[in-house]
N, C-alpha and C positions, 0 to 999 in steps of 0.2 A: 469406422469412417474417419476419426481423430482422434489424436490423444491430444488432452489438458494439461499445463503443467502450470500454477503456481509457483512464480520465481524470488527469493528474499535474497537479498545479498546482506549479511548481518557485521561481522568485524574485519571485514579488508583492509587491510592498510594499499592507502590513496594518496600519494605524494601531494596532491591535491588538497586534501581532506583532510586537517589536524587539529584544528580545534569547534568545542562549540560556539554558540552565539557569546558566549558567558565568559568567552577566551579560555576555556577550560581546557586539557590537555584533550584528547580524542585517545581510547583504544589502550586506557591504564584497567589498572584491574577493577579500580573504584569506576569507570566509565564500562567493563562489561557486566560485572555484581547490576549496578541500574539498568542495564537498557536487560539482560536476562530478567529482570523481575518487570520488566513493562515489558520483557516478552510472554512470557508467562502468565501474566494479569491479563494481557488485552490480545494481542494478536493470536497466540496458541490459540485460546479458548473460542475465538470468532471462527479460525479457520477450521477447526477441529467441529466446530457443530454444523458444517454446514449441510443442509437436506440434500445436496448431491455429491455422492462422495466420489463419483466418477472421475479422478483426477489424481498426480503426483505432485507433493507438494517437495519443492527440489529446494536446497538454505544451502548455501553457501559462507564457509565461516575460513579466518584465516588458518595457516599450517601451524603458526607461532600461537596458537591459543592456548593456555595453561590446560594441565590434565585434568585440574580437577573442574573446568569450566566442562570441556569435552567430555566427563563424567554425566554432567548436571543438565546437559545438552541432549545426550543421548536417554537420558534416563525420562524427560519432556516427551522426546518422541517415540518411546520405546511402543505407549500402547498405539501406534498408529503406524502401519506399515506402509503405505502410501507416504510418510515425509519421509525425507532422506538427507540425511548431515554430508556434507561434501568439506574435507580440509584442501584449501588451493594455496598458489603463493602470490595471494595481494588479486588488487583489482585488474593488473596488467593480464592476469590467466581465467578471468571472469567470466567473458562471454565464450572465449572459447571451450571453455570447461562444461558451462552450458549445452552449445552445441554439441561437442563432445558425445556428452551423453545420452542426449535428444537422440541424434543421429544412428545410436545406436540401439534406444528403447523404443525406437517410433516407426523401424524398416519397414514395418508389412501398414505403417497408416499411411493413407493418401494426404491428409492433413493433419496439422497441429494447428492446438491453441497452447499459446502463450501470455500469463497473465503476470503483473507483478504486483508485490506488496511490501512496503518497508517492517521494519520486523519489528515498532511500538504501535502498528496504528490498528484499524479494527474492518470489517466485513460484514456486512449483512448475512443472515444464514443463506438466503437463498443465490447471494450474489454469482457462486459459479453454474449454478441454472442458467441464470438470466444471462450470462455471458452465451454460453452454450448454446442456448434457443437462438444467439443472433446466427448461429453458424448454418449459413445457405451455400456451402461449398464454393465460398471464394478464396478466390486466388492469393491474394492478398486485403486482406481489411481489418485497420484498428476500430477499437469500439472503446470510445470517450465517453464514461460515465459522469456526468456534470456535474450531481447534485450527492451531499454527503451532508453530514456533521461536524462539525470543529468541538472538542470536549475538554476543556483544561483541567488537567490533574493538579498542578503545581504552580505558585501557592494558591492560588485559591482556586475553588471548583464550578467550572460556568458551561454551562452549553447552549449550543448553537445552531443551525443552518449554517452551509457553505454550500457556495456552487466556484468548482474552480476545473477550467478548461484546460485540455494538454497536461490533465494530474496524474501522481506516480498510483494510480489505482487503473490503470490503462493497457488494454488488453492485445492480441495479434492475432488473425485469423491467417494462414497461409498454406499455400499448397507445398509438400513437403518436398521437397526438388530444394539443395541448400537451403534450407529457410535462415531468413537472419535471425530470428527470435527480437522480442518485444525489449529485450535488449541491447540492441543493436545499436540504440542511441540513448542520450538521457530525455524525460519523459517531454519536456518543452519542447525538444525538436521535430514532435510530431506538428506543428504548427504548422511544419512544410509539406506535410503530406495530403496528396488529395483523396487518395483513397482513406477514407475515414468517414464513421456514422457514427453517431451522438445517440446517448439513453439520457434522457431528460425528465421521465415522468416517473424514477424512482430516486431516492438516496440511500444509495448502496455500501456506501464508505465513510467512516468517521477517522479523523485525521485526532491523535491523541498529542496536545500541547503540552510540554515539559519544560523544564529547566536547561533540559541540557538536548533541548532540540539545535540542527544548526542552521537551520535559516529560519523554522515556522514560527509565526508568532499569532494569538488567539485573535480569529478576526471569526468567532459568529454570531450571530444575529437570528432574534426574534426568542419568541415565550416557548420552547421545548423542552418538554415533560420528559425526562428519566422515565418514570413508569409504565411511558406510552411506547419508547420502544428497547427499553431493557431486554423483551421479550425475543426481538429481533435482532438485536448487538449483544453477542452474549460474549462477558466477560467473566472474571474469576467472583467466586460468591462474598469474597474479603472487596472488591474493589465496590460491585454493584451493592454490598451494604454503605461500603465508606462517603460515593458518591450519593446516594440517598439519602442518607443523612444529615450530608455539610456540605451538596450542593446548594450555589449561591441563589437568591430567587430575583428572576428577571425582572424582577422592579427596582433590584438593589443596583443592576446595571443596565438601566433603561438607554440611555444618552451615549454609554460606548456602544450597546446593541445599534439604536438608528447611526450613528458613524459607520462601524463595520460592513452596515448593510448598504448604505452610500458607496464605503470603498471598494466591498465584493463587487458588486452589480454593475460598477461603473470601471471595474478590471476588466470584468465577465462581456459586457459590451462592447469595449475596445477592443480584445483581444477580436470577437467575432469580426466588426468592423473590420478592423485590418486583417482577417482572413477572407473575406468575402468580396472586398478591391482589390486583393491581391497584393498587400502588401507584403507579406511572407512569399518567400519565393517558393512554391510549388515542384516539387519530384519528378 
């Protein structure tokens, strides 16, 4: 009835896009070495365990990536035949590359789903379930998962609650006649859209905060236990040792927690507000 596809866009060069928050260069070999080893720690292992594997996970890397990255690459995805490494040139051949392919692995489905994922952050095991079960053969329908985790690795280790609306963990329901895929725009422009349904009573995604993120910066809030859901965010056994250990305890950051949760909730607010007057303009 559909296919799934799981979309990462990982090292494109983005005329756009060149440095981190840190002013750091973007897309040197020391900037693929880190985000390969938070691929590898955090997002591999979430998407790779998940309880439905009914899906192609499609990565997208640039053509100019060194051989021995494209070695280390392939060798990640080897025991999974479902992901599949794509070399393109740059962001400009992105979504059409996507479609591309879609259009051609998807002929005999009536519909696709379209999911995305940044290539450090993490997944709930069951989260392409839960996408899945929303599919009632519509035509078009995004599905706005609200509620996740904020997890700082770097330098110090703190977690969190987040709920953040129009986020890049946001999915595409559509009938297969062109589809644009859930790429078609960046993930805030779904603000405009009215076809759209919200999952509010799970947290399906944990947002992984670094160093050398380039916009995110740690905003969660409240007392959450590592141990309570290790089980269902499964990471590498070196990281869920490390954060175990020398995560920070939420008494040591009592006072940034109530802020964070002030500023979530009163982002998470407005944003609704001004979709529900209609201050976004509407598709």
């Amino acid at each position: 009835m559909f296919k799934h596809y799981l979309i990462t866009r990982f090292n494109l060069k983005n005329k756009n896009w060149d440095v981190t928050k840190n002013n750091e260069t973007l897309l040197t070999r020391e900037w693929m070495t880190h985000r390969i080893g938070l691929f590898s720690n955090f997002c591999l292992p979430s998407v790779a365990s998940q309880t439905n594997t009914d899906f192609q996970w499609l990565l997208f890397f640039d053509t100019t990536t060194d051989a021995d990255f494209k070695t280390e690459i392939e060798a990640l995805l080897k025991p999974y035949p479902h992901f599949k490494a794509f070399y393109i040139n740059g962001m400009d051949a992105f979504h059409s590359s996507i479609k591309s392919y879609i259009a051609e692995d998807s002929k005999d489905s009536p519909y696709i789903i379209t999911s995305r994922i940044d290539n450090d952050d993490c997944i709930r095991k069951d989260y392409i379930a839960t996408i899945q079960q929303q599919f009632k053969s519509q035509d078009f329908m995004a599905i706005d998962i609200l509620k996740g985790y904020s997890l700082q690795v770097s330098p110090d280790i703190m977690l969190g609650k987040k709920e953040h609306i129009f986020n890049p963990f946001i999915s595409l329901i559509e009938k297969n006649d062109t589809p644009k895929t859930v790429w078609f725009s960046d993930h805030n422009m779904w603000k405009k859209e009215s076809r759209r349904v919200e999952i509010a009573n799970q947290r399906l995604w944990m947002s992984i905060i670094h160093e050398k993120n380039k916009v995110n910066e740690f905003d969660g809030y409240d007392n959450v236990s590592w141990d309570a859901i290790k089980t269902d965010f499964i990471v590498s056994d070196d990281i869920n040792a490390k954060v175990s250990k020398h995560i920070i305890p939420h008494k040591e950051w009592r006072y940034l927690s109530f802020k964070n949760k002030l500023y979530v909730n009163y982002v998470l607010m407005s944003k609704k507000l001004k979709k529900a007057v209609g201050l976004y303009k509407i598709k």
